[in-house]
C-alpha atoms as one frame of an Amber mdcrd trajectory, in Angstrom:
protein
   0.000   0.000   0.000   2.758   2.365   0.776   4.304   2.079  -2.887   0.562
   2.888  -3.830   0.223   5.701  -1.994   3.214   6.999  -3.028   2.359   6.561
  -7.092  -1.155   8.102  -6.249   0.125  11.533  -4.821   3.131  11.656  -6.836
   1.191  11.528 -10.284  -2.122  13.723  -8.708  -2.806  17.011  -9.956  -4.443
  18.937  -6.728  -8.141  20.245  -6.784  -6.512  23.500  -4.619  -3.914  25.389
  -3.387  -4.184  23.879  -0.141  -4.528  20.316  -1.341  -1.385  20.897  -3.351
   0.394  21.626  -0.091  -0.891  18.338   1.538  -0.413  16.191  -0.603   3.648
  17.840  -0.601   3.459  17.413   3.161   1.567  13.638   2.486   4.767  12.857
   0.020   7.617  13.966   2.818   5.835  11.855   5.460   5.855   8.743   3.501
   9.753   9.191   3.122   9.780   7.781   6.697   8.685   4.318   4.373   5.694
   1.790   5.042   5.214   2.712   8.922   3.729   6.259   7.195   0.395   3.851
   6.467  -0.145   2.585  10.146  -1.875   4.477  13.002   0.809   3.544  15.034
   3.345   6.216  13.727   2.948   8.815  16.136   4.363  11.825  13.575   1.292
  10.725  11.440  -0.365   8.383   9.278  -2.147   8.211   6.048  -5.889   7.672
   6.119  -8.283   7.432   3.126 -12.459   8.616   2.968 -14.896   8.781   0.703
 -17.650  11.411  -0.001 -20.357   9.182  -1.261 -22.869   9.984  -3.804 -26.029
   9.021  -4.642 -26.789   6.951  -8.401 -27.829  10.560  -9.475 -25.016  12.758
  -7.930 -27.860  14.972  -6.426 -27.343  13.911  -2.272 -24.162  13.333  -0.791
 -23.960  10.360   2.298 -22.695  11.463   5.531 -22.228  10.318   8.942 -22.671
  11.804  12.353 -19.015  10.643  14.101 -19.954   9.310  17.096 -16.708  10.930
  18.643 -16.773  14.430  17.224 -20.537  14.694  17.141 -20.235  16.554  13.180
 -20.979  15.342  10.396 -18.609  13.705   8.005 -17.646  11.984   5.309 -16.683
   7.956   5.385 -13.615   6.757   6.002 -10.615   6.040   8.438  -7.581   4.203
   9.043  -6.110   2.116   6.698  -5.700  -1.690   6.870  -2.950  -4.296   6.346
  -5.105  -6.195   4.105  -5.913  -2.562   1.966  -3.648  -3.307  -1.288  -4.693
   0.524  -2.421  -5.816   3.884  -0.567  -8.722   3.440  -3.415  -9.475   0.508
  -1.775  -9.036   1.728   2.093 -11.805   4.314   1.051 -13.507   1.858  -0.924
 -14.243  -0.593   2.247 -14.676   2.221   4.953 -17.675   3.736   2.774 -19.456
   0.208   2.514 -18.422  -0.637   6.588 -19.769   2.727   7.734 -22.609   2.911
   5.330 -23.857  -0.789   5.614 -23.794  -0.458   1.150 -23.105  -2.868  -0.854
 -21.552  -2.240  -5.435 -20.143   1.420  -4.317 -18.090   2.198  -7.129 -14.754
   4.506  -7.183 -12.679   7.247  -8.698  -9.160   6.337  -7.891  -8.247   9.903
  -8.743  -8.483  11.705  -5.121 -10.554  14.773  -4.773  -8.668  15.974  -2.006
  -5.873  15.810   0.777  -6.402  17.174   4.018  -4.082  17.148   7.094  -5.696
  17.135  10.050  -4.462  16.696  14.021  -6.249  13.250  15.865  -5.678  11.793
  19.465  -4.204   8.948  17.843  -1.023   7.477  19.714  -1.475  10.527  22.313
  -1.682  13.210  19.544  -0.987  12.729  15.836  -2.007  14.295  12.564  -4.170
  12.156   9.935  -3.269  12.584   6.105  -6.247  11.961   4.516  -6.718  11.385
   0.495 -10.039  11.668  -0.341 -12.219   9.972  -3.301 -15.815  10.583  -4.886
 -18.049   7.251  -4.403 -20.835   6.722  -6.596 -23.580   4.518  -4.974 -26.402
   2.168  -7.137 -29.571   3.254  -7.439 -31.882   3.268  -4.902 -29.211   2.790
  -1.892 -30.166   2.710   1.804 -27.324   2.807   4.462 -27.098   2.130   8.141
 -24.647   3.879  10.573 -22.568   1.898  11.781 -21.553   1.309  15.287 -18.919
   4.423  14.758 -21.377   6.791  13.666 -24.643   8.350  15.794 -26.918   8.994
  12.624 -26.026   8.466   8.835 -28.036  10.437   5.649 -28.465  12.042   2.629
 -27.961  15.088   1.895 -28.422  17.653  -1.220 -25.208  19.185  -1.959 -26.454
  22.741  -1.354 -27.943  22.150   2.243 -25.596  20.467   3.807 -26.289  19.437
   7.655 -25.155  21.314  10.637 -22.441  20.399  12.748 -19.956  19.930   9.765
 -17.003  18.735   9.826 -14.170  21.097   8.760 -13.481  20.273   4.816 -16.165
  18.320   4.317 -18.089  21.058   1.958 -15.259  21.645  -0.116 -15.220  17.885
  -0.981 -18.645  18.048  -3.280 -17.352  20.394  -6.142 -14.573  17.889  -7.090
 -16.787  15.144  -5.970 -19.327  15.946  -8.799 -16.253  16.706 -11.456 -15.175
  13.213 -10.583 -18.655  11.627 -11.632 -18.889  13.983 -14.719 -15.220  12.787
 -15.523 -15.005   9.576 -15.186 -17.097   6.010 -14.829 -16.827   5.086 -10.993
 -15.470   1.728 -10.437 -16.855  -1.435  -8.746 -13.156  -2.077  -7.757 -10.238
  -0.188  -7.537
């Protein structure tokens, strides 16, 4: 996954200024090699999510973290059995949205850097993809989430999350752009 993540930022064209810078930052912490992809690296660790979509790109899926109490996007940690970050944010949108055939962009929409108590106090890199689910989808929260829904684009819920919003223009370019894929 490392060698993946890697490839993936090194070849992506940012969707912002402040993606751009990121994604640098991203690229200099996975110098420190493959311990860059697990939670337990205390100067930070990558982490993929997903902003889902519905079959019609007019509502957006998010959760209700049941630790932050805002509203969110899917995704989290990656996993020793993830072979891509597309993949990482391809199985923590179906666990946290109990949906099955989500399909994927493996272009990200987005990097974010963000500080978690992981380890005591650490920072989360998160790449971020667009998610397209099949028509007529109905999701469950999971047990890490107090409330899951849909959402149009334009009235999105309050709390939010900090970056969420700025996930849905590059979101819906991503669906325009490109067929989402079962797997990635």
């Amino acid at each position: 996954m490392h060698a993946d993540a890697l490839a993936v930022l090194s070849g992506w064209t940012p969707t912002s200024p402040e993606s751009a810078t990121a994604r640098d930052r991203t690229l200099e912490l996975l110098a420190a090699g493959p311990v860059a992809m697990s939670r337990e690296h205390r100067a930070g660790h990558v982490t993929a999510s997903a902003l889902v979509l519905d079959a019609t790109g007019t509502r957006v899926l998010l959760c209700l973290h049941g630790k932050f109490h805002r509203w969110v996007q899917l995704g989290g940690h990656c996993e020793p059995t993830d072979r891509t970050l597309a993949a990482a944010a391809l199985r923590e949108a179906t666990e946290e949205s109990g949906i099955d055939g989500l399909r994927i962009d493996p272009v990200p929409i987005d990097v974010d850097i963000h500080a978690v108590g992981c380890q005591g106090g650490s920072f989360h890199h998160d790449v971020r993809f667009a998610v397209l689910a099949p028509p007529g989808a109905v999701g469950a929260a999971s047990d890490e989430s107090e409330d899951l829904g849909w959402f149009p684009p334009d009235r999105l819920p309050e709390p939010l999350a900090g970056g969420t919003a700025k996930l849905v223009p590059p979101a819906l370019a991503a669906l325009r752009r490109a067929p989402l894929r079962p797997v990635p």
